[in-house]
C-alpha positions in Angstrom: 0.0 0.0 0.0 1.1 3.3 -1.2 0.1 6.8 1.0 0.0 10.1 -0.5 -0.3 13.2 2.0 -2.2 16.0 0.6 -3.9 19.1 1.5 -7.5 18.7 1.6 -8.9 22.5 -0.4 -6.7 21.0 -3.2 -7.7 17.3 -3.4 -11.0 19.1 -3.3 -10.0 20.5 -6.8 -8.2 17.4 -8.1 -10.6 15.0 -7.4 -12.8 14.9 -10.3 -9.8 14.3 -12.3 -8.5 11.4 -10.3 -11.4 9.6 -9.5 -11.9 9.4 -14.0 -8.7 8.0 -14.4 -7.2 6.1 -11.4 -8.5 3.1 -8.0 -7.8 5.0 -5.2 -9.0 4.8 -1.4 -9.0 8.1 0.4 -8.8 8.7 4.1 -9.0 11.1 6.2 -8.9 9.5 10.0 -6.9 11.6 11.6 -4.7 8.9 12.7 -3.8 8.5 9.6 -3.2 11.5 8.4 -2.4 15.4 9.6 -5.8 17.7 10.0 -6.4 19.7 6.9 -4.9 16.6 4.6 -5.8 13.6 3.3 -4.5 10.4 2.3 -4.7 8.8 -1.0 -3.9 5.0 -0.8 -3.3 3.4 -3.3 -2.4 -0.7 -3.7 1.0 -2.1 -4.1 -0.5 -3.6 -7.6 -0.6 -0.2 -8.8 2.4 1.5 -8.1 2.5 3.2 -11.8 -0.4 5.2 -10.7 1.8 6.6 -7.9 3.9 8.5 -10.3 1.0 9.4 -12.7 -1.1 10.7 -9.6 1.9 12.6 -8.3 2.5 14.1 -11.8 -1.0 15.2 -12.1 -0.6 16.9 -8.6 2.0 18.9 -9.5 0.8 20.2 -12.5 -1.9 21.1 -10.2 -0.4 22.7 -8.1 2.7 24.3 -10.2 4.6 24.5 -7.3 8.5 23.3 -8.2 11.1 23.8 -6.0 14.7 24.4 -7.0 18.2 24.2 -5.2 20.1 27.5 -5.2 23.1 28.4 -3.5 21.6 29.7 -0.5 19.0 26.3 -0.3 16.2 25.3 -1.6 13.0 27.8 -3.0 9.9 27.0 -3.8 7.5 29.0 -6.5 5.0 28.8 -8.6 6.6 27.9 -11.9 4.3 30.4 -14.1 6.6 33.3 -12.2 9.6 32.1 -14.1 10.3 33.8 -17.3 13.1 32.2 -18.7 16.2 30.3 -17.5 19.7 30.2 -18.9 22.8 28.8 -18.4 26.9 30.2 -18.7 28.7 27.2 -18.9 28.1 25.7 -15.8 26.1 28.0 -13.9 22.2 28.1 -14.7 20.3 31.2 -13.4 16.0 31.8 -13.5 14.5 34.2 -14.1 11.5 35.5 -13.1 9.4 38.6 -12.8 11.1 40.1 -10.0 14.5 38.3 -9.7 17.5 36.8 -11.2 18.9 33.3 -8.9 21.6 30.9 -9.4 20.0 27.5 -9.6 22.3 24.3 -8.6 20.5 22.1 -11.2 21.7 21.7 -15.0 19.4 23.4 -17.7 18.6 19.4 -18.8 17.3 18.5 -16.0 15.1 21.3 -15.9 13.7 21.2 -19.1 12.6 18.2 -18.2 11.1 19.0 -14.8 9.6 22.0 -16.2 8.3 20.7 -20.1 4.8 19.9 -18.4 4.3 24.1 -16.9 5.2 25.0 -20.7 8.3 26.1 -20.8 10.3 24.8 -24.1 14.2 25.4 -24.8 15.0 27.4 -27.5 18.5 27.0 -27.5 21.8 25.3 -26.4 21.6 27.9 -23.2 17.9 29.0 -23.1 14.4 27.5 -21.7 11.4 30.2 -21.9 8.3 30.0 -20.3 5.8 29.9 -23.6 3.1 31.8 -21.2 5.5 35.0 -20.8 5.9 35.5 -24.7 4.4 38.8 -25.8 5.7 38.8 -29.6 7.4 36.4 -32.2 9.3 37.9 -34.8 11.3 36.9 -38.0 15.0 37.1 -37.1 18.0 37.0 -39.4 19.3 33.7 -40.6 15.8 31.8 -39.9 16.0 32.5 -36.6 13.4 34.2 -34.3 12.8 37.0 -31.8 11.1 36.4 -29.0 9.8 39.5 -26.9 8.5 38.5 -23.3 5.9 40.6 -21.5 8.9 42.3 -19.3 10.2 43.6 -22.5 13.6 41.0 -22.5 14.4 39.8 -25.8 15.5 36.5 -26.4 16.7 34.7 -29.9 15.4 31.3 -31.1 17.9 29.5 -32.4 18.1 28.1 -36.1 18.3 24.4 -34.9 15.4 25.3 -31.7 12.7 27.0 -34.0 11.1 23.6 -35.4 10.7 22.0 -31.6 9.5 26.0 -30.9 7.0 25.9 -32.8 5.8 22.6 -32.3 5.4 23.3 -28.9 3.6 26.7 -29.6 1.4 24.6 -32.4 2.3 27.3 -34.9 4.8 25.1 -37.7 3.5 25.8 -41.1 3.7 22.5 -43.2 6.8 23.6 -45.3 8.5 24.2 -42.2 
């Protein structure tokens, strides 16, 4: 058996969702689980749904946390603007701040591909929501303006996987 702690107001939310696709048991005797949570349970027979369930959570929730020098932070990914990296040091981004993050830009892009953020080049993940404008660049490249004003380039070898992701690729692209 499998136990997954989670606040109750946002179960509340989730539920719908969960109860469509996954067998669960939920709980909330209190020795069991903390006030204001509940527990999901779900059978040893099923421990793919653990990671499914979880995944769906977070995207609920798009909450990430991320190691930076000073320990760990936790924010809601849609603040993030864009990350990018200077050899070995990776900094975010994000409406308010700049941050060293401990992680390598791979790692993120995969934590972060499901709050839509896409990379759009050998030292650049963007988050697709904070794009104000697209613009032709020079070489087939593209100019991306975010809604803080910040430009950033698309590189040549990026812009196909771009615009797949933005659902925008013409069919002679």
């Amino acid at each position: 058996m499998y136990k997954i702690i989670w606040n109750r107001d946002s179960f509340e939310s989730l539920e719908p969702k969960l109860s469509k696709t996954f067998d669960y048991i939920v709980t909330t005797d209190p020795n069991e689980v903390p006030k204001d949570k509940v527990g999901i349970i779900v059978s040893d027979d099923n421990i793919e749904q653990v990671q499914k369930i979880l995944a769906m959570m977070a995207l609920e929730k798009r909450t990430i946390i991320l190691e930076t020098n000073d320990g760990w932070v936790q924010l809601d990914s849609q603040e993030m603007m864009y990350l990018e990296s200077f050899g070995d040091e990776v900094y975010m981004h994000t409406t308010h701040e700049s941050q060293r993050i401990k992680q390598p830009l791979y790692q993120l892009e995969e934590m972060l591909k499901p709050f839509h953020f896409v990379r759009i080049g050998k030292s650049f993940i963007v988050n697709m929501n904070k794009i104000r404008y697209i613009r032709t660049g020079f070489n087939a490249k593209l100019d991306l303006e975010l809604i803080d004003g910040t430009h950033l380039e698309v590189s040549r070898s990026f812009v196909r996987m771009f615009k797949d992701a933005l659902g925008i690729r013409n069919k002679e692209d």
